[in-house]
C-alpha positions in Angstrom: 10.4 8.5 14.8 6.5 9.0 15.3 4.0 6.4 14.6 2.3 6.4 11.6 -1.7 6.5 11.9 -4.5 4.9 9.8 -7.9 3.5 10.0 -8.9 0.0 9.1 -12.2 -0.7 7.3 -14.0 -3.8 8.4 -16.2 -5.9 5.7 -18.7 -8.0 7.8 -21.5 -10.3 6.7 -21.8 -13.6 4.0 -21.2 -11.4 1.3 -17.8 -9.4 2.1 -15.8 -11.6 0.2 -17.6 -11.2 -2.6 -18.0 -7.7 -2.3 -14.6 -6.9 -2.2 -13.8 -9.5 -5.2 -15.9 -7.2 -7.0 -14.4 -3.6 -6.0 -10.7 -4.5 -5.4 -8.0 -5.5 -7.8 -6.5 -8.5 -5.6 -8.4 -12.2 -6.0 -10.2 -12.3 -2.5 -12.0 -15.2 -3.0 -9.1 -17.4 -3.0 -7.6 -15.5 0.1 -8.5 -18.4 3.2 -9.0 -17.5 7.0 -6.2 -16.6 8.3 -4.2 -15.0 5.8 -3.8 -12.0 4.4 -2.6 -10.5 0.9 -2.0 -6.9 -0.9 -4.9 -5.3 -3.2 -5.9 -2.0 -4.1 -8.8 0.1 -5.3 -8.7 1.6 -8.6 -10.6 4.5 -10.5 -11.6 3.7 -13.8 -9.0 4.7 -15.7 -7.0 2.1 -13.5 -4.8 4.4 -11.2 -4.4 3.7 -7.7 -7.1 5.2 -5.1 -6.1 2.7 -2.3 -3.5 0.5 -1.4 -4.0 -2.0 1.0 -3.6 -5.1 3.1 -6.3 -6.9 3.2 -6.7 -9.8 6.0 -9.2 -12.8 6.2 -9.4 -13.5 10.3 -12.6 -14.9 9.8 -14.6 -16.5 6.8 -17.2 -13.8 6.9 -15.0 -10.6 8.2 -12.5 -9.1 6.0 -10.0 -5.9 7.4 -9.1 -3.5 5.0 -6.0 -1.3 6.4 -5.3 1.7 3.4 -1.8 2.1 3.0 -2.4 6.2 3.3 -5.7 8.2 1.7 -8.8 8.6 4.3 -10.4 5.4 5.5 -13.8 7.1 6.2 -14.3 8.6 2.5 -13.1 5.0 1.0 -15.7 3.5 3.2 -18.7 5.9 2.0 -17.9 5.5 -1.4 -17.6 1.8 -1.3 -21.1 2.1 0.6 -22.6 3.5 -2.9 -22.0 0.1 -4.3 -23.4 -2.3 -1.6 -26.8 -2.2 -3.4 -28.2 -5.9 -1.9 -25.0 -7.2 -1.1 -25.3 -8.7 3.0 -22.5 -6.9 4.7 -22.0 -4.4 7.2 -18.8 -1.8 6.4 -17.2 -0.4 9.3 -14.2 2.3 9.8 -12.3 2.0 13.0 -10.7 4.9 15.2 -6.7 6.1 14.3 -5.0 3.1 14.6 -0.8 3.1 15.2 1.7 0.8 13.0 4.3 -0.9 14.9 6.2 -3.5 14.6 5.2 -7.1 15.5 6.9 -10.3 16.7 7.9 -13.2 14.0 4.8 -14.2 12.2 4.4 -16.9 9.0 4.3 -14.6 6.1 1.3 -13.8 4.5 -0.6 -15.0 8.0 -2.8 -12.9 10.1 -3.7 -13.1 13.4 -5.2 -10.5 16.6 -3.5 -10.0 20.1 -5.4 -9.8 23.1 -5.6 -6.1 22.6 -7.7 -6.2 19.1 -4.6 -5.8 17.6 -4.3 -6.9 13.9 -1.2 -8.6 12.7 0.1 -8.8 9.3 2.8 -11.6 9.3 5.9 -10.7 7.4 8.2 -13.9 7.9 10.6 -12.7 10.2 8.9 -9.8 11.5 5.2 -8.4 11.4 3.3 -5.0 10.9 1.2 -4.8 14.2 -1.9 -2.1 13.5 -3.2 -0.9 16.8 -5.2 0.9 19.2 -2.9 2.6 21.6 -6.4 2.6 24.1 -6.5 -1.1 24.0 -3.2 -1.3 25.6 -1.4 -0.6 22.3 2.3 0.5 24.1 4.5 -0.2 21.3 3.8 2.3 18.7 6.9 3.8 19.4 8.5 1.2 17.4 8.8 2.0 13.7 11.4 0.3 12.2 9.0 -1.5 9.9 9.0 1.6 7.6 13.1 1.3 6.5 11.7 -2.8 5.9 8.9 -1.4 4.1 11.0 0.6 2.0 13.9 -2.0 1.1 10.9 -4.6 0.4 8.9 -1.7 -2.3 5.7 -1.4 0.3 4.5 1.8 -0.5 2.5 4.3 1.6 1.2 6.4 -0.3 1.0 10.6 0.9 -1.7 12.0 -0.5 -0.2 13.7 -3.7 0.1 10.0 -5.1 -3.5 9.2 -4.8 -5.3 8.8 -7.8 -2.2 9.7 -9.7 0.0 6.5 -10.4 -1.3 3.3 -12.3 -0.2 0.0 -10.8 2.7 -0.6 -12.2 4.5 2.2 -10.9 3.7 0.7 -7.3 4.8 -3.0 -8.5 1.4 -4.3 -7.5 1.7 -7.3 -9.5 4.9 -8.4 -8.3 3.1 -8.1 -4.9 0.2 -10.3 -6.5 -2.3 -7.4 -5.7 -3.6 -7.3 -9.4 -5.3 -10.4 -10.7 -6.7 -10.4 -14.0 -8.0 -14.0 -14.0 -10.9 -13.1 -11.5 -13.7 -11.4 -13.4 -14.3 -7.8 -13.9 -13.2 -4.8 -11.0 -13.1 -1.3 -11.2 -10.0 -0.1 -13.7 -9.6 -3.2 -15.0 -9.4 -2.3 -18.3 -6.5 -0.1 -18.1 -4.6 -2.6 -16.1 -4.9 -5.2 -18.4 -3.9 -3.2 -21.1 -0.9 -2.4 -19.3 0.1 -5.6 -18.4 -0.5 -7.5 -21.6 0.9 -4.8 -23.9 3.5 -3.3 -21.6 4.1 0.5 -22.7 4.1 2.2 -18.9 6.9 4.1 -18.6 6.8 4.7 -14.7 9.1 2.4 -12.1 9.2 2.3 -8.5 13.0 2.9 -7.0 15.0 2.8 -3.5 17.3 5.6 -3.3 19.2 7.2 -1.1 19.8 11.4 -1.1 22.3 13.6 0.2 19.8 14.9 3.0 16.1 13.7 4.1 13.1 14.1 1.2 9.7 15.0 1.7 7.1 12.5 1.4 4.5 13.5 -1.2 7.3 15.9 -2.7 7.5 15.9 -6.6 11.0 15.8 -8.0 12.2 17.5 -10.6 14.8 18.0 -13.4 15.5 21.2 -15.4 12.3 22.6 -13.5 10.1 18.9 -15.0 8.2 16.8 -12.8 10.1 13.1 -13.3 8.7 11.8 -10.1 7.5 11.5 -6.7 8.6 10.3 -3.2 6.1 7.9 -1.3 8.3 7.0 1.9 11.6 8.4 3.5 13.6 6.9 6.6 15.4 9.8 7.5 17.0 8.3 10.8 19.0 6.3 8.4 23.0 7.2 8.3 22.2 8.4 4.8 18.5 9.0 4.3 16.4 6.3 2.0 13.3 6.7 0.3 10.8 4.5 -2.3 10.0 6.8 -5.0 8.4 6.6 -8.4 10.9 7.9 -11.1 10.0 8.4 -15.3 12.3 5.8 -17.1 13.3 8.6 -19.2 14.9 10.6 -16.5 17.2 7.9 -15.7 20.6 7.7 -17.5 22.9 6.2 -14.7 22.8 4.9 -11.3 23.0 8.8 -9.6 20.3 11.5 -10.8 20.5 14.8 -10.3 17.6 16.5 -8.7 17.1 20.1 -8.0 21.2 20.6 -6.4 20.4 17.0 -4.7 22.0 13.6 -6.2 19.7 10.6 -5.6 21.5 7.3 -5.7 19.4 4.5 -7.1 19.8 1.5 -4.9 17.0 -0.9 -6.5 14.1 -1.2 -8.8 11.5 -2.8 -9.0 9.2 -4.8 -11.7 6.3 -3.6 -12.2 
């Protein structure tokens, strides 16, 4: 399976912390050196334009990896909102995800090669430059533990389409709503203290392979999307978003296919 590619964006100077308190959903104040913790970046009417790890190596340096999108086009527009802030935002060149050695969950550190490394507990996500010596990005089974775990990476036809509970951000502690104001807060809020989305996030598995970014359908209606699929599997699994409404039992019918609902998740 081929590695999958993205671009970190680095947030350097006394104020990146506070910067990125102030654009992403997550509380990144209270993140210390040396640790790292899901956010995301939201529109104003609260859906999900990013999805990302951020890590702390340093007080002053935050790395941003997206979790899909383009890095360079979330990096100009969160330029348009530096104003005075002291910081220095920086997008990196295609950077490979690979899997990582054992590392304390929710810790961060970098290999001798520049090598960021998100600890997962018994494994880690290693984000890499194969020029820097980078020689394991041939190694992707991090995406089937991505997909059991809800981790999503998002294709491009769910940007600035879902809101965050269909991506279980706040079970993932990426939305806080004790941290002052961010962009899409509203919404969120609304969401969380009245409830009323209607939108889950699923692991299933499907008769053959699905296409990431591919909108599934019933009766010729959109009920949802796939985000991820590990088709080397023995019988192909994906995280997808699926309407509640669609769902009647534990196998769906979908355009000749049966999808067979494994787990959901909260939002």
């Amino acid at each position: 399976m081929p590695s999958r590619t993205t671009r970190s964006i680095t947030l350097t100077g006394p104020d990146a912390a506070s910067f990125a308190n102030a654009q992403f959903s997550s509380d990144v104040l209270a993140l210390p050196s040396g640790r790292w913790q899901w956010s995301g970046w939201l529109d104003p009417k609260g859906r999900v334009r990013a999805l990302l790890q951020i890590a702390r190596p340093e007080d002053e340096r935050l790395v941003v990896v997206p979790h899909g999108g383009d890095s360079e086009a979330i990096a100009n527009d969160l330029r348009r909102f530096v104003f005075r802030s002291k910081l220095k935002i920086v997008v990196s060149d295609v950077l490979h995800t690979s899997d990582g050695d054992a590392l304390d969950d929710m810790h961060v550190r970098e290999d001798e090669s520049g090598a960021i490394i998100f600890g997962e507990g018994d494994a880690s996500l290693r984000i890499g430059d194969v020029s820097n010596g980078d020689t394991t990005t041939g190694n992707s089974a991090w995406i089937a533990r991505h997909i059991e775990k809800g981790y999503a990476w998002l294709p491009d036809a769910a940007i600035d389409t879902l809101l965050p509970p269909a991506l279980s951000m706040e079970r993932l502690s990426a939305v806080s709503f004790n941290k002052g104001c961010f962009p899409g807060q509203e919404i969120a809020a609304r969401l969380h203290y009245l409830g009323g989305h209607k939108k889950h996030l699923h692991v299933v598995t499907s008769d053959s392979a699905l296409e990431e970014g591919h909108s599934l359908r019933v009766d010729g209606n959109a009920v949802g999307i796939v985000l991820m699929c590990n088709a080397s599997a023995t019988k192909p699994i994906s995280l997808v978003v699926l309407d509640d409404a669609a769902i009647q039992a534990d196998t769906l019918e979908i355009e000749g296919m049966r999808l067979h609902i494994v787990s959901t998740f909260d939002a």
